[in-house]
C-alpha positions, 0 to 999 in steps of 0.5 A: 258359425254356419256360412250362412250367417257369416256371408262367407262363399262356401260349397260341398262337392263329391270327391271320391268314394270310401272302399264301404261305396260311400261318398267322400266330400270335400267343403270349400269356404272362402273369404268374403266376395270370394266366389270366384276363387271358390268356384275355380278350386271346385272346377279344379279338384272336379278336373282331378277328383275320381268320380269325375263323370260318375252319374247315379243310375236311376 
């Protein structure tokens, strides 16, 4: 089922690049009324993900 017509909180966040320079992500889905747990884990693995700071070059 999409998350969308569950209702359960999700979200997709870069988390490391492939060795071919492609982006690696990482998809959270939590239980329902569940966004904060699902927003501290993002803000966690953001704390440790490698690409932490990394902006595209425009």
């Amino acid at each position: 089922m999409p998350l969308n017509v569950t209702g359960l909180p999700g979200l997709s966040m870069r988390f490391g690049t492939s060795r071919e320079g492609l982006p690696i992500n990482v998809q959270l889905v939590g239980s329902w009324q569940a966004e904060t747990t699902i927003l501290h884990a993002a803000s966690v693995l953001e704390g440790v993900s490698p690409v932490r700071g990394l902006h595209a070059s425009l």
